[in-house]
CHARMM internal coordinates of N, CA and C (Angstrom, degrees):
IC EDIT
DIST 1 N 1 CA 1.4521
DIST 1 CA 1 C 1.5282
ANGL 1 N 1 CA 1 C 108.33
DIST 1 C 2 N 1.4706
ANGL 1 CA 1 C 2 N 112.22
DIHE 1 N 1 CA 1 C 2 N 134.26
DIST 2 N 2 CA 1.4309
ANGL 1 C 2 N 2 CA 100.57
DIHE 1 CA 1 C 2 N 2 CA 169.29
DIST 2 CA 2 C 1.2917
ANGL 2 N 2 CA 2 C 144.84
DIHE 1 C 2 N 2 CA 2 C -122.88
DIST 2 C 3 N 1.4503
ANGL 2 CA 2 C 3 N 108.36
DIHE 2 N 2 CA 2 C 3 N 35.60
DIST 3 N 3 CA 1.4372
ANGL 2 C 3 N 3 CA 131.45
DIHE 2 CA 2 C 3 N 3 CA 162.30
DIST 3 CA 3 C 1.3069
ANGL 3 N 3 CA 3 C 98.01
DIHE 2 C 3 N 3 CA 3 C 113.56
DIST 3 C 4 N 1.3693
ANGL 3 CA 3 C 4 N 117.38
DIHE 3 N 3 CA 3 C 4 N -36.00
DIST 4 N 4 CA 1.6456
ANGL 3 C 4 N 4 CA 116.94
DIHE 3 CA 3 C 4 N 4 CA -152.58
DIST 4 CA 4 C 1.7852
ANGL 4 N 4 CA 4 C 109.90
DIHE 3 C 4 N 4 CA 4 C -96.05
DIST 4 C 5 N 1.4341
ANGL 4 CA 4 C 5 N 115.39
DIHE 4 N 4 CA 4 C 5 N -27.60
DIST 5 N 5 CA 1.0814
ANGL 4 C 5 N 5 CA 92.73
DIHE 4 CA 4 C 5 N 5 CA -167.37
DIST 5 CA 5 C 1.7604
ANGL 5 N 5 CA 5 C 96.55
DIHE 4 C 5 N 5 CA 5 C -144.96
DIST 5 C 6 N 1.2241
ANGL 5 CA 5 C 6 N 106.06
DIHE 5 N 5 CA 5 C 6 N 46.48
DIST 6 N 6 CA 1.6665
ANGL 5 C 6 N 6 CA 134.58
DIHE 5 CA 5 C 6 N 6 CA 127.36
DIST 6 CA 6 C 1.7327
ANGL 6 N 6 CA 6 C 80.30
DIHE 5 C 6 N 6 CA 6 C 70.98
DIST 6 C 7 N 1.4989
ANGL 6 CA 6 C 7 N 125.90
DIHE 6 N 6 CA 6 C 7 N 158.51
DIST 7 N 7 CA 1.3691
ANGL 6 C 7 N 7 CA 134.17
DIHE 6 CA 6 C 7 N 7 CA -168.48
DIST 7 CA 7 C 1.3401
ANGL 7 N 7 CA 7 C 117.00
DIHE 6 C 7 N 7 CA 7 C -28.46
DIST 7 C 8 N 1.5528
ANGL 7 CA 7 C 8 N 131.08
DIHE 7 N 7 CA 7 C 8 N 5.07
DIST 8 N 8 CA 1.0466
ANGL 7 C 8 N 8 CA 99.59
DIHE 7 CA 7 C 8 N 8 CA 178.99
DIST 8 CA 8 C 1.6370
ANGL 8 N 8 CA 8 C 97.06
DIHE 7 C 8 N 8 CA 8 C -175.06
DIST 8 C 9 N 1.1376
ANGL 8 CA 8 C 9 N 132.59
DIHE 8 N 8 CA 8 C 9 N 126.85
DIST 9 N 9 CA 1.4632
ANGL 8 C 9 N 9 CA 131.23
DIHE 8 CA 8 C 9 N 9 CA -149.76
DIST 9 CA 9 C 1.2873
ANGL 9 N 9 CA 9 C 116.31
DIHE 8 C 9 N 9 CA 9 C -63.87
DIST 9 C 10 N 1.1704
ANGL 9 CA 9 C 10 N 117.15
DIHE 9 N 9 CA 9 C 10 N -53.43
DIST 10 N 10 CA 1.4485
ANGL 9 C 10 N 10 CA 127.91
DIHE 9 CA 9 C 10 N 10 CA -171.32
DIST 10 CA 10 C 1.9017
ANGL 10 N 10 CA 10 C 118.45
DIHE 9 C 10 N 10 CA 10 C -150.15
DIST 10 C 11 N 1.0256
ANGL 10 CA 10 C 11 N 141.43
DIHE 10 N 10 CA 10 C 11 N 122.80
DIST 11 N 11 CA 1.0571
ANGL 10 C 11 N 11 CA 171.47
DIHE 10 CA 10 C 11 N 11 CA -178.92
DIST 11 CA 11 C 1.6869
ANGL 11 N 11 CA 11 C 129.30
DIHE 10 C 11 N 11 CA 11 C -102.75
DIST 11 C 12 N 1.6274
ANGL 11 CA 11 C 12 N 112.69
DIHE 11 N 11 CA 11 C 12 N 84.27
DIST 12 N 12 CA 1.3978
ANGL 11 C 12 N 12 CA 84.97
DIHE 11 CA 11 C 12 N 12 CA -173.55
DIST 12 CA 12 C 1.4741
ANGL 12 N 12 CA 12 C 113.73
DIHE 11 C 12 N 12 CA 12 C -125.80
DIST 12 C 13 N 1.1422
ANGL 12 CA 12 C 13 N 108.37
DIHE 12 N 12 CA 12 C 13 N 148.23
DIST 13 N 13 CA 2.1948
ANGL 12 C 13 N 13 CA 127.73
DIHE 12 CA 12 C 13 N 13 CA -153.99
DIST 13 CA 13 C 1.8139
ANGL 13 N 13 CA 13 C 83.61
DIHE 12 C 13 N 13 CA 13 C -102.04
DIST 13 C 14 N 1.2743
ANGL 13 CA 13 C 14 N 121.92
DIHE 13 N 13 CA 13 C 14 N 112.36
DIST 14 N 14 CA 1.1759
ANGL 13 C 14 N 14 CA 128.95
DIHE 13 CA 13 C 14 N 14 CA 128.97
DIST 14 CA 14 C 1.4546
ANGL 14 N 14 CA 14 C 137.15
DIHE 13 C 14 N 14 CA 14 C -50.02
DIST 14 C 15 N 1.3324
ANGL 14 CA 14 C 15 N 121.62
DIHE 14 N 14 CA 14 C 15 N 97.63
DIST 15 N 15 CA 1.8816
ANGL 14 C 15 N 15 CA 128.27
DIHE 14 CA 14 C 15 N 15 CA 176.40
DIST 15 CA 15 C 1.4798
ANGL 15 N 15 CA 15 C 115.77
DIHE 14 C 15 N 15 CA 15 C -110.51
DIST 15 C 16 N 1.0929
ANGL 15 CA 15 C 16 N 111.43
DIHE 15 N 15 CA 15 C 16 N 151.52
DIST 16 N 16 CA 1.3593
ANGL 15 C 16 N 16 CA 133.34
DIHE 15 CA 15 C 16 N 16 CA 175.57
DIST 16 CA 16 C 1.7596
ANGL 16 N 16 CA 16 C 113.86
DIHE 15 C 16 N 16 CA 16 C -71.05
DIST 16 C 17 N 1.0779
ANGL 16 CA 16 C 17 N 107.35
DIHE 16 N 16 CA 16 C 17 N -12.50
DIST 17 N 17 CA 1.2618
ANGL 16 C 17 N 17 CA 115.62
DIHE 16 CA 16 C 17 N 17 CA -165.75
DIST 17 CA 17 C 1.4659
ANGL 17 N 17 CA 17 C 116.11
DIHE 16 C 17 N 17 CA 17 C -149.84
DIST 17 C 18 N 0.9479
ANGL 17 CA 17 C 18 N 135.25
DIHE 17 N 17 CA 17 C 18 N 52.86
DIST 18 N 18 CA 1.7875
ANGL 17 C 18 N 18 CA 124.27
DIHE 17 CA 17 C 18 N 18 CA 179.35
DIST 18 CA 18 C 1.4977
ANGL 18 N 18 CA 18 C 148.05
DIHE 17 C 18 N 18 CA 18 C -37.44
DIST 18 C 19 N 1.5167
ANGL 18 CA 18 C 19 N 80.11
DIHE 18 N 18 CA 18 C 19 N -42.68
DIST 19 N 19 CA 1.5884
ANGL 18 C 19 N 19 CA 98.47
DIHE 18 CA 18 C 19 N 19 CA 152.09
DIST 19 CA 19 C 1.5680
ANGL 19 N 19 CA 19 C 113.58
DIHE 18 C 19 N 19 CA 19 C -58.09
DIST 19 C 20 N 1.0756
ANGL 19 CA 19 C 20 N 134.27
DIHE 19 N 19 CA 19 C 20 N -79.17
DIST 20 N 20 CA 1.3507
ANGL 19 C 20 N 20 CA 141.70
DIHE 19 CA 19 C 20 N 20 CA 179.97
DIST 20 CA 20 C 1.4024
ANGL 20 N 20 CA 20 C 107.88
DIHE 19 C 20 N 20 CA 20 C -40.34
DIST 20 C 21 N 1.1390
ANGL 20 CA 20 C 21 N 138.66
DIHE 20 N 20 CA 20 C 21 N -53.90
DIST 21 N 21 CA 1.4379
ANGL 20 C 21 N 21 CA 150.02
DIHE 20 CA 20 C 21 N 21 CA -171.54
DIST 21 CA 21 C 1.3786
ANGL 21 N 21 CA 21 C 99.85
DIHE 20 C 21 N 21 CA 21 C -59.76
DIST 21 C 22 N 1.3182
ANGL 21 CA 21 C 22 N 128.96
DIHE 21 N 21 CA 21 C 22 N -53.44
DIST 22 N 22 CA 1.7263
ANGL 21 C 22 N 22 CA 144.03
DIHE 21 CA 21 C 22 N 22 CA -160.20
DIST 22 CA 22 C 1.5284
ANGL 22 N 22 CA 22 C 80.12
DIHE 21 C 22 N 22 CA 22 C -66.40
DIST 22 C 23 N 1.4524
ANGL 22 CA 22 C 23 N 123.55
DIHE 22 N 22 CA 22 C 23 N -68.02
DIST 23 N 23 CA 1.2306
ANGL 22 C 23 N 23 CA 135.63
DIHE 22 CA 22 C 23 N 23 CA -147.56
DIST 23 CA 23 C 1.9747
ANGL 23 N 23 CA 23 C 102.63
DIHE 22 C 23 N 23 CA 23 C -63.18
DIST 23 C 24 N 1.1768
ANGL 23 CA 23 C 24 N 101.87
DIHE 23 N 23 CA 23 C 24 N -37.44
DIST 24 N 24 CA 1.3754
ANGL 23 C 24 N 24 CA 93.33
DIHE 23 CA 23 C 24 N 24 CA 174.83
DIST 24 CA 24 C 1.5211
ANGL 24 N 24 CA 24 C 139.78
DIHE 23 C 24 N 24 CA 24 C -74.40
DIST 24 C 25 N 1.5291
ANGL 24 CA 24 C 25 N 85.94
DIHE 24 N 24 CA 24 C 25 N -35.01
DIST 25 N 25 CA 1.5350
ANGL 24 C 25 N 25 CA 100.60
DIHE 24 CA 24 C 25 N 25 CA 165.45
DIST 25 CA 25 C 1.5941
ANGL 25 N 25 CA 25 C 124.16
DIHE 24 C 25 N 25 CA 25 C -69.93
DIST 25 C 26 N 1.8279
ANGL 25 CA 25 C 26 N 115.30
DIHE 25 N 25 CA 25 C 26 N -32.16
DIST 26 N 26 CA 1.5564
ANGL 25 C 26 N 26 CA 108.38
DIHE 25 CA 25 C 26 N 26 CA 147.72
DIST 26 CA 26 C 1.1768
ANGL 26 N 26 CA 26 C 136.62
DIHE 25 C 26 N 26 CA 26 C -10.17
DIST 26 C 27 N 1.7597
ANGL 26 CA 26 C 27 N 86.53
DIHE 26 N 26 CA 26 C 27 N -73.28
DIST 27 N 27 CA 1.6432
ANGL 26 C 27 N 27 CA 123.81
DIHE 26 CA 26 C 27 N 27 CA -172.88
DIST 27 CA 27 C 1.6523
ANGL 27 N 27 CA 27 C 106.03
DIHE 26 C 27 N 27 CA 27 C -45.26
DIST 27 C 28 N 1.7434
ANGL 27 CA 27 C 28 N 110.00
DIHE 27 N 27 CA 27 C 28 N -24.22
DIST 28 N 28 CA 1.7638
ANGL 27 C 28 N 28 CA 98.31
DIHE 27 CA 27 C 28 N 28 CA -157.10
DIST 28 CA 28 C 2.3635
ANGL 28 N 28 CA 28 C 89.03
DIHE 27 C 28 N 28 CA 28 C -123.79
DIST 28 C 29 N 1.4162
ANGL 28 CA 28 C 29 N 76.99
DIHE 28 N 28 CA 28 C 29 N 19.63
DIST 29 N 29 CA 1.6931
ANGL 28 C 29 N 29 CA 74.45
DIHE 28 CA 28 C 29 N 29 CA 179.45
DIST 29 CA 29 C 1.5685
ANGL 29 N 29 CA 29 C 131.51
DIHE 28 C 29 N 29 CA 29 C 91.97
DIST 29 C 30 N 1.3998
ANGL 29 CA 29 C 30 N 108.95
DIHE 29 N 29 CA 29 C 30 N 16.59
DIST 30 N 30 CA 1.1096
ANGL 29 C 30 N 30 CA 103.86
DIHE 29 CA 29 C 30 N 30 CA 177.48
DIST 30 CA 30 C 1.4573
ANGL 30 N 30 CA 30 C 112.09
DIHE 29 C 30 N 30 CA 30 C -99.55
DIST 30 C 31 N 1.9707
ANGL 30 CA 30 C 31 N 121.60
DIHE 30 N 30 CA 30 C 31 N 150.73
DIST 31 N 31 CA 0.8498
ANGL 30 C 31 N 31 CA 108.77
DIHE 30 CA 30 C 31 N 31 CA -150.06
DIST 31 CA 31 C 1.9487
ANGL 31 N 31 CA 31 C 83.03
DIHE 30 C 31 N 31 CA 31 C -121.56
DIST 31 C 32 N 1.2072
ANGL 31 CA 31 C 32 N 122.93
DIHE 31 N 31 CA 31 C 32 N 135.86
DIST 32 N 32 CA 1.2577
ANGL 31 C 32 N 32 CA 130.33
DIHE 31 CA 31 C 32 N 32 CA -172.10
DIST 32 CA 32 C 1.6476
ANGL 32 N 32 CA 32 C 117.60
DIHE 31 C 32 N 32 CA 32 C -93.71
DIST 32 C 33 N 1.2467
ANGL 32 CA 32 C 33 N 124.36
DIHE 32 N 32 CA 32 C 33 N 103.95
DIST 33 N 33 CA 1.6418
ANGL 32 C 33 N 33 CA 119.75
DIHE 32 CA 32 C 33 N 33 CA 172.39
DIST 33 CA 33 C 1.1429
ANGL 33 N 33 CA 33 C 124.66
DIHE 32 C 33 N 33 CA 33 C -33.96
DIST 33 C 34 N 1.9127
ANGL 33 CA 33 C 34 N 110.26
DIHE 33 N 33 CA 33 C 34 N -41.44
DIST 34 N 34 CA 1.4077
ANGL 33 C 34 N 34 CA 111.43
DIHE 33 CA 33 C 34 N 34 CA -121.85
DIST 34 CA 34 C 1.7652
ANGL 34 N 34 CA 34 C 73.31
DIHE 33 C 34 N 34 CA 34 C -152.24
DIST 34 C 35 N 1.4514
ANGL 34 CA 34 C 35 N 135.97
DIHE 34 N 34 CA 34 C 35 N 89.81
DIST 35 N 35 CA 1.3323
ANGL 34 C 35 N 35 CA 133.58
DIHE 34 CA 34 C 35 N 35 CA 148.87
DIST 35 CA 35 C 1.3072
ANGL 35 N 35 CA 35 C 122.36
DIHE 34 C 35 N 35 CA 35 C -39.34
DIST 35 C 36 N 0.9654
ANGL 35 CA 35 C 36 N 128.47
DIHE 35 N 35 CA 35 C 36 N 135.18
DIST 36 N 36 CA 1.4827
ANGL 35 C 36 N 36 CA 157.08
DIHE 35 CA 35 C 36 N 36 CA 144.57
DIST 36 CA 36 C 1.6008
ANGL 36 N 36 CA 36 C 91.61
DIHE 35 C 36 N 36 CA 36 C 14.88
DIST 36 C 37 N 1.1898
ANGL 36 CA 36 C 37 N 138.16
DIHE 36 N 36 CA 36 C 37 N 114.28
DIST 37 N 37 CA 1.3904
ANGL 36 C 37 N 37 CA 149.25
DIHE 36 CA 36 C 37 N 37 CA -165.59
DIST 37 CA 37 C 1.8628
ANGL 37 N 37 CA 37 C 119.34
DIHE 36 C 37 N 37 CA 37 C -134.66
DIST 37 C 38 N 1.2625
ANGL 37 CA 37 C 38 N 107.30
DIHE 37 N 37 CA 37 C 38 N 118.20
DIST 38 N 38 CA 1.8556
ANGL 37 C 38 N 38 CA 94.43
DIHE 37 CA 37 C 38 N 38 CA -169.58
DIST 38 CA 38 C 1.4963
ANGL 38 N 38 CA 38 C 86.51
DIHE 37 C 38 N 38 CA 38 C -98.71
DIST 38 C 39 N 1.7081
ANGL 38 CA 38 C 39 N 124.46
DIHE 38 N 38 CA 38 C 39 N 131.40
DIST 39 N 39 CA 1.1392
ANGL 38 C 39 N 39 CA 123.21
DIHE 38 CA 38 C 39 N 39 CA 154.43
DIST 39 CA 39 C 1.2245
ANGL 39 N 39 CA 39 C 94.90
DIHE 38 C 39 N 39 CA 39 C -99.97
DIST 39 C 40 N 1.5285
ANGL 39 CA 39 C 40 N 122.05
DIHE 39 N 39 CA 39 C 40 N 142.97
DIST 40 N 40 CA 1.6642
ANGL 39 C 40 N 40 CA 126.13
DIHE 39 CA 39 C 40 N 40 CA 168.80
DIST 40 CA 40 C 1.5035
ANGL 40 N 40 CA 40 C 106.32
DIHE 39 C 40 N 40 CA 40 C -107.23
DIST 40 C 41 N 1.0358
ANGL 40 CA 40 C 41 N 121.72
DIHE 40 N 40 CA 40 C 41 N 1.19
DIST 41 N 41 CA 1.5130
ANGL 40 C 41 N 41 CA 123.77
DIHE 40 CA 40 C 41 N 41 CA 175.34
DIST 41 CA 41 C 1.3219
ANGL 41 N 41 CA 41 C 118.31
DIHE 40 C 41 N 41 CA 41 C -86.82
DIST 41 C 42 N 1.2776
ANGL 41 CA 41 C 42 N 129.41
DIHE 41 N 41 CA 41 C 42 N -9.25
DIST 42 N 42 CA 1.6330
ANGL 41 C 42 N 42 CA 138.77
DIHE 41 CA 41 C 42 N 42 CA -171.73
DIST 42 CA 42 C 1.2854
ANGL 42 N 42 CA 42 C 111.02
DIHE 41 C 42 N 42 CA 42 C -130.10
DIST 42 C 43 N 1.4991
ANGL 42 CA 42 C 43 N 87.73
DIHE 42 N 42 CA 42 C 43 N 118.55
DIST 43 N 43 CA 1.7187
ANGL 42 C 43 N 43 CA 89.01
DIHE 42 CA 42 C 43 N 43 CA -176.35
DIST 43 CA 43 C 2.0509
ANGL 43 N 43 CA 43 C 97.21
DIHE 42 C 43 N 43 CA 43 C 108.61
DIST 43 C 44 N 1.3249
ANGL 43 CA 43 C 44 N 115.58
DIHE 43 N 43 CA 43 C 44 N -171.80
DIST 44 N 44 CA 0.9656
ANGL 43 C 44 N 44 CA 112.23
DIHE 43 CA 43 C 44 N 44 CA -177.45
DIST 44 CA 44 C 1.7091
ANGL 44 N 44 CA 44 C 97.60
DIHE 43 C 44 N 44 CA 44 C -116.74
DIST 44 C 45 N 1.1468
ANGL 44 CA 44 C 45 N 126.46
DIHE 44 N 44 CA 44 C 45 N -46.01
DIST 45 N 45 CA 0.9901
ANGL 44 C 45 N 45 CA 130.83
DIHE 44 CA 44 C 45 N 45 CA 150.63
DIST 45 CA 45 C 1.7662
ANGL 45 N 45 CA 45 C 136.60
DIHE 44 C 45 N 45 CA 45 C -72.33
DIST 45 C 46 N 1.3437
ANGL 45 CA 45 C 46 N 101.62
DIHE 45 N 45 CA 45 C 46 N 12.96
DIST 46 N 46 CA 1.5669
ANGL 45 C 46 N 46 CA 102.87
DIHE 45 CA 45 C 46 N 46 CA -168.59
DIST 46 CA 46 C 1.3308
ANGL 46 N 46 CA 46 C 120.76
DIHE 45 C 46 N 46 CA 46 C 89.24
DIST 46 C 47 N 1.4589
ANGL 46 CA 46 C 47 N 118.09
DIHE 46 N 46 CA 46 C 47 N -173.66
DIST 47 N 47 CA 1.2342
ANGL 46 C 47 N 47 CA 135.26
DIHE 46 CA 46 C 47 N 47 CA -178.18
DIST 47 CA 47 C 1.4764
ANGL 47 N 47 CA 47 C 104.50
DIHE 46 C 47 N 47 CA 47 C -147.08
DIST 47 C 48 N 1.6296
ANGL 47 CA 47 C 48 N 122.83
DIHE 47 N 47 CA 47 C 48 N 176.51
DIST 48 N 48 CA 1.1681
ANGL 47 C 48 N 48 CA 144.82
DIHE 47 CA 47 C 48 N 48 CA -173.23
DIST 48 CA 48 C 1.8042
ANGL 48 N 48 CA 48 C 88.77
DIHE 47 C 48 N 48 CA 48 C -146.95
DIST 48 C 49 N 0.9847
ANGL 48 CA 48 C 49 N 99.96
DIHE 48 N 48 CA 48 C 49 N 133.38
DIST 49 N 49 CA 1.5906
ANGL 48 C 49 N 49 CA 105.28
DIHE 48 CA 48 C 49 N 49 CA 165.64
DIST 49 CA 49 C 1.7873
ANGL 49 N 49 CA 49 C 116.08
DIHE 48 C 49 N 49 CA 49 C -161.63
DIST 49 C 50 N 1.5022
ANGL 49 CA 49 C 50 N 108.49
DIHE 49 N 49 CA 49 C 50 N 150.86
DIST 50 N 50 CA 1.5639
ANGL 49 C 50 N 50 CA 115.26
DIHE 49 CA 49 C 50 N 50 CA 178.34
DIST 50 CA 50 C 1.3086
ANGL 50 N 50 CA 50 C 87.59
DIHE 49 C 50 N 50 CA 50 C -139.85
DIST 50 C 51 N 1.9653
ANGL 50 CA 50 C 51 N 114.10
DIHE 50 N 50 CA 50 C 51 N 153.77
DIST 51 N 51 CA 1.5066
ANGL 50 C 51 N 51 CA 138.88
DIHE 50 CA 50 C 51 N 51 CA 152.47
DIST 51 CA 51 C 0.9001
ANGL 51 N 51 CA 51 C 114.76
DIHE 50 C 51 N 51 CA 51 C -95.71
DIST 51 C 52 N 1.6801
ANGL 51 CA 51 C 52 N 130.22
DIHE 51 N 51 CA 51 C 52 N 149.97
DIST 52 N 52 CA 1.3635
ANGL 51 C 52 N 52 CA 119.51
DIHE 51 CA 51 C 52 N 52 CA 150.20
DIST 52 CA 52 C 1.9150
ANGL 52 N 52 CA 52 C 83.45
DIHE 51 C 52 N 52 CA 52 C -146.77
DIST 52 C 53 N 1.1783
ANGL 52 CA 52 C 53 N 103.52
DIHE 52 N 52 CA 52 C 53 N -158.79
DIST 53 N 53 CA 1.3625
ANGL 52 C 53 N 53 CA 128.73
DIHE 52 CA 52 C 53 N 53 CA -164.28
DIST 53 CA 53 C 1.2409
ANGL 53 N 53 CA 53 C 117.32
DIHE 52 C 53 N 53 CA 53 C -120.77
DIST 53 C 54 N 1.5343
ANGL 53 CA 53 C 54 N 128.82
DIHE 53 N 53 CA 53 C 54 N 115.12
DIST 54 N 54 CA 1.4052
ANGL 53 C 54 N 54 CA 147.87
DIHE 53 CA 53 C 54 N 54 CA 179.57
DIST 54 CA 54 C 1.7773
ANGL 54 N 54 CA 54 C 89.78
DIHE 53 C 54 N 54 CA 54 C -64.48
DIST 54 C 55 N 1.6214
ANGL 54 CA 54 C 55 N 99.17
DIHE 54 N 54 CA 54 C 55 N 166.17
DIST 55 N 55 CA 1.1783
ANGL 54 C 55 N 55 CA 110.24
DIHE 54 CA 54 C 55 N 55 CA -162.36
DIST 55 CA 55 C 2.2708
ANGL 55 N 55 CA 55 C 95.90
DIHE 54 C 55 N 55 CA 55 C -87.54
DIST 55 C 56 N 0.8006
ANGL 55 CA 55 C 56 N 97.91
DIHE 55 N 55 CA 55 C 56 N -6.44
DIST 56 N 56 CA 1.9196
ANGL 55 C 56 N 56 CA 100.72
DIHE 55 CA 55 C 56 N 56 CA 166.44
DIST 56 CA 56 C 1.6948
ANGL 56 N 56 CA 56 C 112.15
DIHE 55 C 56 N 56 CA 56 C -109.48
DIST 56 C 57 N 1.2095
ANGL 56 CA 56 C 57 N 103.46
DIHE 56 N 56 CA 56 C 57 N 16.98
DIST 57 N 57 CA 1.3844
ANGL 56 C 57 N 57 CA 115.57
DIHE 56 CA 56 C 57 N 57 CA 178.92
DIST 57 CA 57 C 1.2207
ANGL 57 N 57 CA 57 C 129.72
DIHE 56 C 57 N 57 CA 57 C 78.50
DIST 57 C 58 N 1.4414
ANGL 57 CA 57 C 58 N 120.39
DIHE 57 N 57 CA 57 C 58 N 4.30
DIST 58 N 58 CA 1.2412
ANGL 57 C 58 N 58 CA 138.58
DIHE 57 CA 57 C 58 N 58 CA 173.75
DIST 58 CA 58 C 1.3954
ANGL 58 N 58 CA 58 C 113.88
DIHE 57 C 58 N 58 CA 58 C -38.81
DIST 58 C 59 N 1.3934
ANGL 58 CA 58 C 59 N 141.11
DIHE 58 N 58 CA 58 C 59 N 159.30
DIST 59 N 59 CA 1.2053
ANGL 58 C 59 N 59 CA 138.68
DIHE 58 CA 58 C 59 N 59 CA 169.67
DIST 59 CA 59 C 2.0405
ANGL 59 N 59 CA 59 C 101.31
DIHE 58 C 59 N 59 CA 59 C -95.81
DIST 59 C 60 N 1.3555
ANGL 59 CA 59 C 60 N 104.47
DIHE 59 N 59 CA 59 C 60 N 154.67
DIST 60 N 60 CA 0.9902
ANGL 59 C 60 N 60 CA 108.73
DIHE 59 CA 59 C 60 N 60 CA -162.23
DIST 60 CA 60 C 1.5686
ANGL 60 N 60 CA 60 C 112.47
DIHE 59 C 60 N 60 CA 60 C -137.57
DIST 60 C 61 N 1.1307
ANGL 60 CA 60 C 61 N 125.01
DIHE 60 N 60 CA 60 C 61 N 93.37
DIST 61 N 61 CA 1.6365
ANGL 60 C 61 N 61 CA 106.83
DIHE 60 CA 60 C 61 N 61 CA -164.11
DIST 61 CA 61 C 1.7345
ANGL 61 N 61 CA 61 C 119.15
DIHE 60 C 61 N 61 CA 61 C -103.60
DIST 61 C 62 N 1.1349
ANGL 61 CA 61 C 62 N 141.49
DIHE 61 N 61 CA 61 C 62 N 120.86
DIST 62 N 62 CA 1.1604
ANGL 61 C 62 N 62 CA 139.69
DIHE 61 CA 61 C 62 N 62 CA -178.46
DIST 62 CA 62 C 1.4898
ANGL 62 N 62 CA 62 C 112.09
DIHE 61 C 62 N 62 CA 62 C -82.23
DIST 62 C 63 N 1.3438
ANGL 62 CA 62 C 63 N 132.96
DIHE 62 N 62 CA 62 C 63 N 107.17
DIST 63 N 63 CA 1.3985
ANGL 62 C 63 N 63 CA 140.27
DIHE 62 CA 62 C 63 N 63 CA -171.08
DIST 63 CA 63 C 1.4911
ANGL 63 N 63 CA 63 C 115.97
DIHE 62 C 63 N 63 CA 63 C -111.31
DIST 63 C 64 N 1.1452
ANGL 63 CA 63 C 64 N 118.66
DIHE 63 N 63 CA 63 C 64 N 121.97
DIST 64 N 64 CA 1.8588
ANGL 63 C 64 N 64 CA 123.26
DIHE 63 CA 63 C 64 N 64 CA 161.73
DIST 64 CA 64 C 1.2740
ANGL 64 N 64 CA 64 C 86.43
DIHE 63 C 64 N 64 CA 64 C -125.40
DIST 64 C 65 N 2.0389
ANGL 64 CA 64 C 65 N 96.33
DIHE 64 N 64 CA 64 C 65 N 142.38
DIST 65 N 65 CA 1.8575
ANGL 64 C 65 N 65 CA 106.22
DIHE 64 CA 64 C 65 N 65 CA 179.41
DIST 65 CA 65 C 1.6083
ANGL 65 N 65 CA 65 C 67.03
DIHE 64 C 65 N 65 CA 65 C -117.89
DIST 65 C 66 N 1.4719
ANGL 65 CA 65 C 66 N 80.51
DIHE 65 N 65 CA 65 C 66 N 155.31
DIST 66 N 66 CA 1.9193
ANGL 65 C 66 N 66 CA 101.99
DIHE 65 CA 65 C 66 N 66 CA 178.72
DIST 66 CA 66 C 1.6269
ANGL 66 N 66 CA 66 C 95.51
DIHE 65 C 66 N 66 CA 66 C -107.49
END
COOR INIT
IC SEED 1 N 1 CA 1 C
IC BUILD
């Protein structure tokens, strides 16, 4: 482990919706590193992705591939 990103590096939650998902977790206080991001290189159609931070500091990524 290396201090920074809490038991376990990265974590990523597949949604149907990103927009909606980002928007809910706002709503309950979560604060996001890493805004809503289009990679078009991954995937065949791309991706949609946001970070924020698990409560041990974990990184946390919210993913829809289009």
């Amino acid at each position: 482990m290396d201090g920074l990103n809490g038991p376990i590096n990265h974590l990523s939650i597949l949604v149907d919706d990103i927009e909606a998902a980002v928007a809910d977790l706002k709503s309950k206080g979560i604060v996001f590193e890493l805004e809503i991001t289009l990679d078009p290189n991954l995937y065949p159609n791309g991706e949609k992705f946001a970070i924020f931070r698990g409560p041990d500091g974990e990184r946390l990524q919210l993913e829809q591939i289009l």
